[in-house]
C-alpha positions in Angstrom: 7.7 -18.6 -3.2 10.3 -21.1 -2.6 12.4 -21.4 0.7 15.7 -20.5 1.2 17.0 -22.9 3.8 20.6 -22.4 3.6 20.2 -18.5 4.4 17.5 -19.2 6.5 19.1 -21.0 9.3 22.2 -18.9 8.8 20.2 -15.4 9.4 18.7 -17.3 12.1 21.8 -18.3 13.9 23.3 -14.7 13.6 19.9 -13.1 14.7 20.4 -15.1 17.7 24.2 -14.8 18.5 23.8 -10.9 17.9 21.2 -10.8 21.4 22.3 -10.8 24.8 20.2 -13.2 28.0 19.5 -9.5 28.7 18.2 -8.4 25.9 14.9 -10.5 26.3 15.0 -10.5 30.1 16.7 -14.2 30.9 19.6 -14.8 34.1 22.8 -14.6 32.1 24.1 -17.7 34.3 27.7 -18.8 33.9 29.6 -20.5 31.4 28.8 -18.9 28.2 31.3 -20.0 25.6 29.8 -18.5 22.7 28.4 -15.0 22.1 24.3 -14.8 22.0 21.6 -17.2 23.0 21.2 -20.3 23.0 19.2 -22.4 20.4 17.0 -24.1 23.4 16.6 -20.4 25.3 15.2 -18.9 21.4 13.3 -22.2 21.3 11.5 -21.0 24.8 11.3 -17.3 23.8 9.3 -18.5 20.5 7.1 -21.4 22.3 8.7 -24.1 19.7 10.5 -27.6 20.7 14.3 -27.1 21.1 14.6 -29.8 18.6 12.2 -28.4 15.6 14.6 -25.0 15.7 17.8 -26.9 16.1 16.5 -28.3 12.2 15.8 -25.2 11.2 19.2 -23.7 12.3 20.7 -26.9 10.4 18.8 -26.3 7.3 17.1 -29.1 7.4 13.4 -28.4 8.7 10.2 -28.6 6.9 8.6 -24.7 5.5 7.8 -23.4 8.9 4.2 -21.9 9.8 3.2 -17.9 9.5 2.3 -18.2 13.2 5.5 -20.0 14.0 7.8 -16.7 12.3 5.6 -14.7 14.0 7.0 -16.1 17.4 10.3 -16.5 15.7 10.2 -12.3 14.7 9.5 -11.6 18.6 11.7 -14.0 20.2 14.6 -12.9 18.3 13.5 -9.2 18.6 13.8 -8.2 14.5 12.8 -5.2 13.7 10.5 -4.8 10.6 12.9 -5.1 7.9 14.0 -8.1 9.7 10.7 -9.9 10.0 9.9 -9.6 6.2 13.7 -10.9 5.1 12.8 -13.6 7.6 9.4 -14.8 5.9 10.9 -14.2 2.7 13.9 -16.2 3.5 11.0 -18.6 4.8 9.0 -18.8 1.3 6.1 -17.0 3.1 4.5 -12.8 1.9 5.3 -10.4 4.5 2.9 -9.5 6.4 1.6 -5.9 5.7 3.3 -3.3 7.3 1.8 -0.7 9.9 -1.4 1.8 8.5 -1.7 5.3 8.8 -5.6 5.6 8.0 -6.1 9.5 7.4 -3.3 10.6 9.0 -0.6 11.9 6.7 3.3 12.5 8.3 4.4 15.6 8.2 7.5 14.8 5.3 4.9 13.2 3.1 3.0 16.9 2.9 6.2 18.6 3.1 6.9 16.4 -0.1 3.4 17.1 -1.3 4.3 21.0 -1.0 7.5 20.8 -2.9 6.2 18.7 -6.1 4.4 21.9 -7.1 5.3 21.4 -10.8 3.2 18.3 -11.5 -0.4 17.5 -10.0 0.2 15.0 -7.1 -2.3 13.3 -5.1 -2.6 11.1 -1.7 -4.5 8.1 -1.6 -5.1 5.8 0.5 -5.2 2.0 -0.6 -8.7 1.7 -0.6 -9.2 5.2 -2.8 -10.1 7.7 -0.3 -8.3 11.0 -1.3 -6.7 12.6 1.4 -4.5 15.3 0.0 -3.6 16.8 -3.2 -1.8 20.1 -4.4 -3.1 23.3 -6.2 -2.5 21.6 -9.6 -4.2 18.6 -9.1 -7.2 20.8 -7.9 -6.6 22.5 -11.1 -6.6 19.7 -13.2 -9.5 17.3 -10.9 -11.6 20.1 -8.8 -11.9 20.6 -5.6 -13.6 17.9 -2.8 -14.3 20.9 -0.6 -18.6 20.0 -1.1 -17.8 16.2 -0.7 -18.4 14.9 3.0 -15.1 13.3 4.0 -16.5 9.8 3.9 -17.7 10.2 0.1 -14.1 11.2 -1.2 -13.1 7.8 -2.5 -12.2 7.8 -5.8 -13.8 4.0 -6.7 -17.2 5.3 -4.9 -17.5 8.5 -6.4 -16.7 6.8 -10.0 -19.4 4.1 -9.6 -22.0 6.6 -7.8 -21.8 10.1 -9.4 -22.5 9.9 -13.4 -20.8 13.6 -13.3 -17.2 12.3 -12.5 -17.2 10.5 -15.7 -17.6 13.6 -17.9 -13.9 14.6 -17.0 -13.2 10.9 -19.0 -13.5 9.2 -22.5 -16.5 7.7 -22.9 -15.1 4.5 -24.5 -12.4 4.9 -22.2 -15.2 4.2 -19.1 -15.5 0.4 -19.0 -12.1 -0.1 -19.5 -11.4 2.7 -16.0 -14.1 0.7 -14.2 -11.9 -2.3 -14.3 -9.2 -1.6 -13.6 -10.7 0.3 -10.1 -12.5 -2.9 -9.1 -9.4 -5.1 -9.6 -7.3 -2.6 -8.0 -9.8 -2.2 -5.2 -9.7 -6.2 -5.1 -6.2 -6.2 -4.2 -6.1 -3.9 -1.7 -9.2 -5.4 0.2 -7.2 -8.8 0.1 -3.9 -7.4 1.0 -5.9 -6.0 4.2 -7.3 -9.2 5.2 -11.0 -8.3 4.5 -11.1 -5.6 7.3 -13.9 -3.8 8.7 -12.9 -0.5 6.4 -13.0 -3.1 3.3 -16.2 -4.9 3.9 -17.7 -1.2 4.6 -16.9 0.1 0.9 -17.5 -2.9 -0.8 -21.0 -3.1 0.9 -21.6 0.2 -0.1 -20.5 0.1 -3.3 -22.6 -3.4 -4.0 -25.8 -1.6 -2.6 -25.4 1.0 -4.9 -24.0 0.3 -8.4 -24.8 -3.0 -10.5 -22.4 -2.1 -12.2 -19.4 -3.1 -9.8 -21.6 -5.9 -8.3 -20.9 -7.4 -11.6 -17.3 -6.9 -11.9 -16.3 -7.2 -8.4 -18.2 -10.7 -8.8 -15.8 -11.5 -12.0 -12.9 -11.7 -9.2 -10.0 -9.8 -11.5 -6.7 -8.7 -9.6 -4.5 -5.7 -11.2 -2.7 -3.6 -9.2 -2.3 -0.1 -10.5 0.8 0.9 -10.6 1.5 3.6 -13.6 -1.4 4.1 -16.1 -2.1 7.0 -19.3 -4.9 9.5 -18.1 -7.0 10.6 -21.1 -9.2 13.6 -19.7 -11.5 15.9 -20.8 -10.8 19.3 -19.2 -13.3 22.2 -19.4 -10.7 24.6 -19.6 -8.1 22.6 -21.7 -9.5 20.1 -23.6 -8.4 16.7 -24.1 -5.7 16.1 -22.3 -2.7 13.4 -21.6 -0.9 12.7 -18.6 0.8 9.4 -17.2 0.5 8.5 -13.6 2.3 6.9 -11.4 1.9 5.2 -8.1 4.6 5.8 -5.8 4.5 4.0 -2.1 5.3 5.7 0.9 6.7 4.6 4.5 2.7 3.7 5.5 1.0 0.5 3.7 -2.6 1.8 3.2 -1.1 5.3 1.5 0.5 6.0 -2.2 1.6 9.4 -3.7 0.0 9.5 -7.0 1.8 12.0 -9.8 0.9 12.9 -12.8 3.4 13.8 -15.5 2.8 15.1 -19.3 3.7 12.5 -22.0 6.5 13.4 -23.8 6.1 16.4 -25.8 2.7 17.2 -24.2 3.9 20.0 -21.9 1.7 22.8 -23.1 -1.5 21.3 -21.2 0.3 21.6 -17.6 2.0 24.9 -18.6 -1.5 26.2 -19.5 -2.9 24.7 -15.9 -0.4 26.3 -14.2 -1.5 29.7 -15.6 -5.3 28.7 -14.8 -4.3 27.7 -11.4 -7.2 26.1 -9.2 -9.6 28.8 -8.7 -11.4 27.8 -11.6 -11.9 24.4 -10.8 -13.2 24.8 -6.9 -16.6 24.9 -8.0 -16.3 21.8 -9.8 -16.0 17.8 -8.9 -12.5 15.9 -8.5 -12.3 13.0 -11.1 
């Protein structure tokens, strides 16, 4: 990522001239002649010489630090939108945005609710499923006999022979894959937290399997994919799924919709409903 100088030091400037001494708790003082701070006052706010921000006002300043936005974000008060178009503008990733862990907002199961004609899912980031509607239980089971902390999608793929039934068989290796290089770029984009180093402990201890291909280091995120699945009441079955993002970082809204042409199999699973599937595993 390359940095934007010339917009830089302008968004800066304007960030600056839109906040009052008041705003960040300084004596006004007399003889203001322009509208805002001033460069040496943001320079104090953000812990920085008054000369290194003067440069970087004037577009001429070497790619400033992650730590050094950091102070710039609070010092100039940005609000979240803000802060990433201010490490963009910078040549530097955004930092991640705020979690939600388990907890899911009220308009996301609102939203789950009213996609009743397609099987949706919520996941979280690292694969732990933490809500889906009456045709995704139709189509995956219920996790009503899972305990809470075993209903991770990567876990229960790697640890339960069962799950892979509802799958492909040459299909399998390619699916394990792509869940360890997914699960590789959510771990990084978390910083290695303590949830991370938990599952991927776990899952080490308990499948060779992903020991080997979490050792191979592949990155993929998994954005939209073809499901091919074998349903005990249906068949084989098509669906495409895609990964939607919500207002929370460690959440994604997962839908599944028929390929073209292959409406019969979720008209069929709407008749069929869940019921039948509550006594069986989710995929």
């Amino acid at each position: 990522m390359g940095m934007h100088r010339g917009e830089l030091a302008d968004f800066l400037r304007r960030s600056r001239e839109r906040l009052t001494p008041r705003d960040v708790g300084l004596v006004e003082g007399p003889r203001r002649r322009t509208p805002g701070l001033r460069r040496e006052e943001v320079a104090v706010l953000a812990g920085m010489s008054a000369d290194y921000y003067m440069r970087l006002e004037q577009a001429r300043s070497p790619q400033p630090s992650d730590q050094l936005l950091g102070a710039l974000t609070r010092a100039l008060r940005l609000t979240a939108d803000e802060r990433d178009h201010l490490y963009l503008l910078a040549g530097h990733r955004p930092p991640e945005g705020a979690r939600a862990g388990e907890y899911l907002r009220p308009s996301l199961l609102y939203l789950l609710d009213r996609l009743d004609g397609v099987p949706v899912q919520v996941l979280r980031d690292l694969g732990d499923l933490l809500a889906q509607n009456d045709l995704a239980l139709a189509l995956f089971g219920c996790v009503c006999t899972v305990a809470p902390e075993d209903r991770n999608v990567v876990l229960r793929w790697f640890t339960e022979p069962a799950v892979r039934d509802h799958f492909m068989a040459e299909e399998h290796e390619e699916h394990s894959r792509e869940l360890v290089a997914d699960l590789r770029a959510a771990v990084a984009r978390r910083g290695d937290d303590e949830a991370s180093r938990a599952l991927v402990a776990r899952l080490r201890a308990a499948s060779a399997e992903f020991t080997a291909l979490w050792d191979r280091h592949e990155v993929a995120v998994r954005r939209a994919h073809r499901y091919r699945l074998r349903h005990p009441g249906l068949g084989a079955i098509e669906f495409d799924c895609e990964l939607l993002a919500t207002p929370a970082a460690d959440q994604r809204l997962r839908v599944f919709t028929p390929p073209p042409g292959g409406t019969d199999a979720l008209d069929v699973l709407r008749v069929l409903g869940p019921q039948h599937r509550c006594e069986e595993e989710p995929a």
